[in-house]
C-alpha positions as CSV (number, residue, x, y, z in Angstrom):
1,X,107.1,61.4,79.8
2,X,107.3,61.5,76.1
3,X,109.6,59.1,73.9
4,X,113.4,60.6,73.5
5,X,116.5,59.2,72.0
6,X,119.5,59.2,74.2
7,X,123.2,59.0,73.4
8,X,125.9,57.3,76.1
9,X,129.3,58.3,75.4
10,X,132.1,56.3,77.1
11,X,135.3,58.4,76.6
12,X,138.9,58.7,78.3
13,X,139.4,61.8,79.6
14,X,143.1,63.0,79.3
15,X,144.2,64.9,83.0
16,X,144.6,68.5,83.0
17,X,143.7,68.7,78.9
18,X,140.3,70.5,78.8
19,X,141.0,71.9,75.2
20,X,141.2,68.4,73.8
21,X,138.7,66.9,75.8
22,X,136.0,69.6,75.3
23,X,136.8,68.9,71.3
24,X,136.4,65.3,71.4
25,X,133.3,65.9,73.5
26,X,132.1,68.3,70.0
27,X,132.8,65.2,67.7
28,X,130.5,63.0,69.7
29,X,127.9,65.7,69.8
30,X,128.0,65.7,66.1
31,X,127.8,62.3,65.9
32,X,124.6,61.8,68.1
33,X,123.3,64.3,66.3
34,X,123.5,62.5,63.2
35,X,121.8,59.6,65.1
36,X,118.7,62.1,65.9
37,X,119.6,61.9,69.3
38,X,117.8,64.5,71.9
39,X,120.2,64.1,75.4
40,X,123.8,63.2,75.3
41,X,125.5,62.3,78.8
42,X,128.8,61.7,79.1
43,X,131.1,60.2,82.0
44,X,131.7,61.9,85.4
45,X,134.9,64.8,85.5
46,X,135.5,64.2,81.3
47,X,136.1,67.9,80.9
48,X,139.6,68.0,83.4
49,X,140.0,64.4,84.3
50,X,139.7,62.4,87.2
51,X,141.5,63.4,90.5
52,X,143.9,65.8,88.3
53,X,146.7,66.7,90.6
54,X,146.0,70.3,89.7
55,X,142.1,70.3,89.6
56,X,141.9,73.4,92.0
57,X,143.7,75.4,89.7
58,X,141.9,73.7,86.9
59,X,138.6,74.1,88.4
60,X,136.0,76.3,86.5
61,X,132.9,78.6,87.7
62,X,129.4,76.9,86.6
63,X,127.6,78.3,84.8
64,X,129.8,81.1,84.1
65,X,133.1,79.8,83.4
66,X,134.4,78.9,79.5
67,X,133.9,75.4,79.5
68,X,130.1,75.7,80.6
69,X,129.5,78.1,77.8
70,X,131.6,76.1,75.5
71,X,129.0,73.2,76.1
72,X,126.1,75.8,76.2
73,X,127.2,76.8,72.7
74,X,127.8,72.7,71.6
75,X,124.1,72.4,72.9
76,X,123.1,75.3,71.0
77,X,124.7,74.3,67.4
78,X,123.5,70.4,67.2
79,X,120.2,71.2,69.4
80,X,121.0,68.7,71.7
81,X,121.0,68.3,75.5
82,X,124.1,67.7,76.8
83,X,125.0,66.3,80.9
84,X,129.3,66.8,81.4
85,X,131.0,65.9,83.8
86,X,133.8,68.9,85.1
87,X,135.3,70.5,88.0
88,X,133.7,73.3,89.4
89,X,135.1,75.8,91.5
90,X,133.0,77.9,94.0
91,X,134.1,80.4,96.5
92,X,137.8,78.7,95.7
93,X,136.2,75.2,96.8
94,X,135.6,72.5,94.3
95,X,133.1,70.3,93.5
96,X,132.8,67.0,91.6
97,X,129.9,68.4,89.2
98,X,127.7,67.1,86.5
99,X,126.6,70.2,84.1
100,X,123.1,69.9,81.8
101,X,123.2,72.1,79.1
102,X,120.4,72.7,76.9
103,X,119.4,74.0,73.1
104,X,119.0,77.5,74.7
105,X,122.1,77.5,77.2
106,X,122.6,76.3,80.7
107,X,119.9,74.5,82.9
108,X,121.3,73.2,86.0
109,X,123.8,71.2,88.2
110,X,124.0,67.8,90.3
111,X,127.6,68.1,92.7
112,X,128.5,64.6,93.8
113,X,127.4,63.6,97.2
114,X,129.5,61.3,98.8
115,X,133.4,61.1,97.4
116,X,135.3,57.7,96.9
117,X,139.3,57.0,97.4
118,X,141.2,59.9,97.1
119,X,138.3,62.2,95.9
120,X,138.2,63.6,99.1
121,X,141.6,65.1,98.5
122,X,140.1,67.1,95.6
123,X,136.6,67.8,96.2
124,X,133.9,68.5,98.6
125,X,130.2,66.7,98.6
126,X,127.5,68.5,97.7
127,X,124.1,69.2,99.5
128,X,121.8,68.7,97.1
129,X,119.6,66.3,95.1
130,X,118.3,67.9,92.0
131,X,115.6,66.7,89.4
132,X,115.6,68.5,86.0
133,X,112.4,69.1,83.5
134,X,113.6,68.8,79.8
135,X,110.4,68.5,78.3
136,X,110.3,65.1,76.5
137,X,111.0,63.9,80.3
138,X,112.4,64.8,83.9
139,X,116.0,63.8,85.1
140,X,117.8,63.4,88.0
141,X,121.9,62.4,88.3
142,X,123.8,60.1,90.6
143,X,127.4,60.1,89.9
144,X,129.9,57.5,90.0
145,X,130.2,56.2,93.9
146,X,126.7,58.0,94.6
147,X,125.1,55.1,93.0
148,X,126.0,52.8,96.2
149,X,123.6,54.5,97.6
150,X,119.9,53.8,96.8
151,X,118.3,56.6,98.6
152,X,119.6,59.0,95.8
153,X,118.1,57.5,92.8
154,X,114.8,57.0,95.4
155,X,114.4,60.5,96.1
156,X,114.9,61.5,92.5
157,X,111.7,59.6,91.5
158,X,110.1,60.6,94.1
159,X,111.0,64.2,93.5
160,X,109.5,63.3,89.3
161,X,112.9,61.8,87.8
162,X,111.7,59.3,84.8
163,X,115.4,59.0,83.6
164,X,118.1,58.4,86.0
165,X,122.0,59.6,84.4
166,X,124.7,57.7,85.9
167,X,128.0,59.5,84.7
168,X,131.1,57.3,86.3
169,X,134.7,57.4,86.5
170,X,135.1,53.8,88.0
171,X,138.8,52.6,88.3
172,X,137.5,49.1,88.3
173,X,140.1,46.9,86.7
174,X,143.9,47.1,85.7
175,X,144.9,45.8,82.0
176,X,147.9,45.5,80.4
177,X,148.4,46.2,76.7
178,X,147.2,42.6,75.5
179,X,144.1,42.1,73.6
180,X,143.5,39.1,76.4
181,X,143.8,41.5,79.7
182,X,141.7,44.5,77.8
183,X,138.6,42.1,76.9
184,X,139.3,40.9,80.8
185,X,138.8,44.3,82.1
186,X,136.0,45.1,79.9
187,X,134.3,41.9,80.6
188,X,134.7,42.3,84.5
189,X,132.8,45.9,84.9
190,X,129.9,44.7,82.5
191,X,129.9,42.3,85.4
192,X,130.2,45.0,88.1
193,X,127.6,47.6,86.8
194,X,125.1,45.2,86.4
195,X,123.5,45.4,89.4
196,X,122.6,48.9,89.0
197,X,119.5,47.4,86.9
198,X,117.9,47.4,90.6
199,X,118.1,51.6,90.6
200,X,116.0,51.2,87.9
201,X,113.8,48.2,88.4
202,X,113.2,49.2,92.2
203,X,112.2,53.1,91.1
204,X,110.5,52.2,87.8
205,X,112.9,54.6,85.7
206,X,115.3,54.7,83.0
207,X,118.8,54.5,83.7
208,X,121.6,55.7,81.5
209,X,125.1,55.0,82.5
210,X,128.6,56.2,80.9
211,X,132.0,55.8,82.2
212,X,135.5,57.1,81.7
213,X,137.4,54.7,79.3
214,X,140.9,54.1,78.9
215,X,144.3,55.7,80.5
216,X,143.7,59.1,81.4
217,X,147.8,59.5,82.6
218,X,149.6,58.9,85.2
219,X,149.2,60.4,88.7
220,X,153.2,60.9,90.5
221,X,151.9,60.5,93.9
222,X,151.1,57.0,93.1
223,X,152.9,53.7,91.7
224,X,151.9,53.2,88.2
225,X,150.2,50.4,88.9
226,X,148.0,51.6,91.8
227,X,144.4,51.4,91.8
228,X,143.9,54.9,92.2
229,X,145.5,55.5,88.5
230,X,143.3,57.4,86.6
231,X,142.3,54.1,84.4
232,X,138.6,53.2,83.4
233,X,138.0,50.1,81.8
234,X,134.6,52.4,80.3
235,X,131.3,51.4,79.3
236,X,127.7,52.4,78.7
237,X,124.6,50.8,79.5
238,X,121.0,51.8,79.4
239,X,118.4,49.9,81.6
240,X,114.2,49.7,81.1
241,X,111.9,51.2,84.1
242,X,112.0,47.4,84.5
243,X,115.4,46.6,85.2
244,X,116.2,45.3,81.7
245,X,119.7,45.6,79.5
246,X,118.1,47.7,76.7
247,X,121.5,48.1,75.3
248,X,125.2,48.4,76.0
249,X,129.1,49.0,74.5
250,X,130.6,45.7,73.6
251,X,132.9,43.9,75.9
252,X,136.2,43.2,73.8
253,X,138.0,46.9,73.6
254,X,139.1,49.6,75.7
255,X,138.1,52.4,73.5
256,X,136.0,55.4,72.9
257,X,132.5,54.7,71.9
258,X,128.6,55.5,72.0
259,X,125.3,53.9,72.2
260,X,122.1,55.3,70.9
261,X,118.5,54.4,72.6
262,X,114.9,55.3,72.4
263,X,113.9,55.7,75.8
264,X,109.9,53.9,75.3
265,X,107.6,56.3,77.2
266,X,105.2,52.8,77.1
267,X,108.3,51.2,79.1
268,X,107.9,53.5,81.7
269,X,103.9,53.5,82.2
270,X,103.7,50.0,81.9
271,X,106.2,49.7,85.0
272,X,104.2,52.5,86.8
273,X,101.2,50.8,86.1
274,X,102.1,47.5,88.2
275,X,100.1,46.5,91.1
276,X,103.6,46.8,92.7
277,X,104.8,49.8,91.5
278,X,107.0,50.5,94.8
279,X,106.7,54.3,94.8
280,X,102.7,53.6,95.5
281,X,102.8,50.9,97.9
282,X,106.0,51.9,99.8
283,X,105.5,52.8,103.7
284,X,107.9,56.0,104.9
285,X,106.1,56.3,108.1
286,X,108.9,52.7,108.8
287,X,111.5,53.8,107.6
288,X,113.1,56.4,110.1
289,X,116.0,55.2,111.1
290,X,117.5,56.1,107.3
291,X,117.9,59.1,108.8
292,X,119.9,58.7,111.9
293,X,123.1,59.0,112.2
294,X,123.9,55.1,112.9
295,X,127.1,53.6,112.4
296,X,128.0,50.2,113.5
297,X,130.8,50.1,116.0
């Protein structure tokens, strides 16, 4: 791995209004631009919104649809690499899909692996658990509820991943229009995305994560209050190979925002380095029963 400057953006993402949310996605690309940054990701589904109640129609081919080369050509004019979360449609199914995009157009795709709440209403998992050479470093991306489970990030690293992107959507937290409630909100998902320092500390990786922030509408089919409102209290964070806050958004404002970080290549080989590095003195030949089908009754 080589050092490279990374940009989280935490953004709302407005249902069903991919024109204005691909443009506000341009302005932050000019802006981490500005900041010399290298990779960009934003949040999980920012290009049509979460759950939109017309995603399927909303869905978009990848890499061939015009959102895809809409980012391709964003990537192309800042020379930046961009990771964007969309719907994809494929063979009229759709997928919960994070997009990279590079300087010279599309590289790949991650489709989220196991869906939360009413996901499954929208999407269907994907099969697949990709790791992505970018040159400065490899990445691999868990999205949103995929994080819950640690074999994903585990596989990455041990597939090469050196930087782990967590794109989220979380609907963790209601708040009401008062300064008090907002800072509330904010205050309780720094809270509840901390202990995603462990994907990094136990895989000795970097971990970027952005989420969805603010009101992204109003979904019909629920009460306006429910807790499967398209509503993310937002965030970014950016953890060391070590499990250490490198940085993160403040905790006062629902708002749109973005952090800048220079991911240390040192960080990284100091944390392989360690006598207990636990990709080196891990044990698979125990560990079978991870892949059983084994539910508790």
């Amino acid at each position: 791995m080589q050092t490279i400057r990374i940009a989280a953006v935490s953004m709302n993402s407005f249902l069903g209004e991919t024109e204005r949310n691909l443009t506000r996605i341009g302005e932050f690309c000019g802006r981490a631009a500005d900041e010399k940054a290298e990779l960009v990701l934003f949040p999980e589904l920012v290009v049509h919104g979460h759950c939109t109640p017309n995603t399927w129609e909303l869905a978009e081919a990848v890499p061939d649809g015009p959102s895809v080369r809409r980012l391709a050509e964003m990537a192309a004019r800042f020379r930046l690499f961009l990771s964007v979360g969309m719907s994809e449609k494929d063979r009229d199914i759709v997928y919960n899909t994070q997009v990279l995009v590079g300087p010279t157009g599309y590289i790949g795709k991650q489709r989220k692996l196991h869906l939360s709440r009413d996901e499954v209403q929208f999407y269907k998992g994907g099969k697949e658990i990709r790791v992505f050479d970018l040159g400065k470093c490899r990445v691999g991306t868990v999205i949103c509820y995929d994080n819950q489970f640690p074999e994903i990030a585990r596989i990455m690293a041990l597939r090469g991943a050196e930087v782990i992107l967590m794109p989220h959507a979380a609907r963790q937290g209601r708040w009401d229009d008062t300064s008090e409630s907002e800072a509330q909100a904010r205050q309780h998902v720094f809270r509840y995305f901390q202990p995603y320092a462990m994907r990094a500390r136990e895989n000795a990786c970097f971990c970027v994560m952005a989420d969805q922030a603010g009101r992204g509408g109003y979904v019909d089919t629920y009460p306006r209050d429910h807790h499967n409102q398209p509503h993310h209290p937002g965030g970014a964070f950016v953890w060391s190979p070590a499990g250490e806050l490198l940085l993160a958004t403040q905790t006062e404002r629902i708002k749109d925002e973005m952090i800048v970080c220079d991911l240390d290549h040192r960080l990284l080989a100091r944390a392989r380095a360690h006598p207990n590095y636990t990709l080196r003195t891990r044990r698979p030949e125990l560990f079978g029963e991870l892949v059983k089908d084994q539910v508790a009754e």
